[in-house]
C-alpha positions as a printed Julia matrix, in Angstrom:
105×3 Matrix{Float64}:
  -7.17  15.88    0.87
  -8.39  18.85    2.91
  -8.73  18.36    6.74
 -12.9   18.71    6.57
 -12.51  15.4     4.11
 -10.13  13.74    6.73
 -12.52  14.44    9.75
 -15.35  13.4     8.24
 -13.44   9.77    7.08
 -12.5    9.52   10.96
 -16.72   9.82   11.79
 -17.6    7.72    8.84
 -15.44   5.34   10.57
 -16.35   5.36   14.13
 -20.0    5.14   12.79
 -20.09   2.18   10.45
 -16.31   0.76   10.92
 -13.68   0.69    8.56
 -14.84  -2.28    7.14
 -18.21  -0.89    5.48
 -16.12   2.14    4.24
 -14.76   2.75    0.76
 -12.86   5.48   -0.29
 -13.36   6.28   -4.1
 -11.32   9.04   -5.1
 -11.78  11.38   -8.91
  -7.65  12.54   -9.0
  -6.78  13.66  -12.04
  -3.38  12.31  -12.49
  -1.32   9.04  -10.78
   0.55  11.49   -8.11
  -2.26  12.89   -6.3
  -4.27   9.56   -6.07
  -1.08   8.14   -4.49
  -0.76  10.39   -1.92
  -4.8   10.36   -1.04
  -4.87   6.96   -1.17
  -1.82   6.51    1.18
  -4.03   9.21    3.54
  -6.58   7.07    3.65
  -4.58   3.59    4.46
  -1.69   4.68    6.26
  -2.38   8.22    7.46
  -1.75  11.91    6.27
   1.83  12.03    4.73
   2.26  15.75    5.26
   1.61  15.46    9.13
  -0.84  18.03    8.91
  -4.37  17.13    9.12
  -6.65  14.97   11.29
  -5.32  11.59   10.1
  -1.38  12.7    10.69
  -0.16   9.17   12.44
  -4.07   7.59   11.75
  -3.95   4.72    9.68
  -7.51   3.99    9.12
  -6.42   0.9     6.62
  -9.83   1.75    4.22
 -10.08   0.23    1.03
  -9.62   2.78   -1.58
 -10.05   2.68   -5.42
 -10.25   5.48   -8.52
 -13.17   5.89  -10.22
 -11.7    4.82  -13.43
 -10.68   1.04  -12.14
 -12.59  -1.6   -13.36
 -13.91  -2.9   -10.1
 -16.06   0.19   -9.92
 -16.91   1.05  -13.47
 -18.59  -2.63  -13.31
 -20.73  -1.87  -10.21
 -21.94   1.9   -11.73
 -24.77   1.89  -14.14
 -23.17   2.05  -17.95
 -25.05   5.2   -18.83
 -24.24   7.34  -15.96
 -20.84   5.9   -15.7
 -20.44   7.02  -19.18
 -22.37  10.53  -18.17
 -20.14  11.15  -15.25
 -16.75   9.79  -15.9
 -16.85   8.56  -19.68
 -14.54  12.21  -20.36
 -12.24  10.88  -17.74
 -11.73   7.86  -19.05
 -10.49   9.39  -22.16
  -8.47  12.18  -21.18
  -6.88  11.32  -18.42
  -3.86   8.57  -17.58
  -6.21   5.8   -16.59
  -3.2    2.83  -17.29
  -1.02   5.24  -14.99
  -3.59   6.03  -12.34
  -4.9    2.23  -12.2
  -1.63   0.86  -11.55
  -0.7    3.64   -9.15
  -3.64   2.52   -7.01
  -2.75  -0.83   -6.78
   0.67   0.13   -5.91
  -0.81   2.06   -3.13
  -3.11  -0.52   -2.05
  -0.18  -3.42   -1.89
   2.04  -0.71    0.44
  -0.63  -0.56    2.24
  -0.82  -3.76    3.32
């Protein structure tokens, strides 16, 4: 996650609080969500941008979960992310997530 991401997450937070922010990341494979969604709930692993040591503690999912295909519109879930749902690792990315979110806890 590049640092313009991670300072804008910080202001999204300090304007609305971290409990009317969700982070819902694209990541094409089960690695890379892990280590954005651990940025987001326990703080930059690599020590290197603005949320080194900032656990903001924000809810984060993947687009391809279930809990947000159901709240996106069928057709333009299916026009935006239907491709990524077949082509990618969505059993492997789904369960990464909720590993990440149960560390995170």
């Amino acid at each position: 996650m590049d640092l313009e991401v991670q300072g804008s997450l910080i202001k999204a937070v300090e304007q609305y609080g971290k409990d009317n922010v969700m982070v819902i990341l694209g990541s094409p494979d089960a690695d890379s969500a892990d280590i954005y969604a651990e940025t987001v709930t326990m703080g930059d692993p690599t020590y290197a941008g603005p949320l080194a040591g900032v656990a903001l503690g924000l809810q984060v999912y993947h687009v391809l979960e279930d809990e947000i295909k159901a709240i996106v519109p069928e057709e333009i879930y299916q026009e935006q992310i239907g491709i990524m749902e077949l082509s990618l690792d969505k059993d492997g990315i789904c369960e990464m997530m909720k590993t990440a979110r149960a560390r995170a806890l």
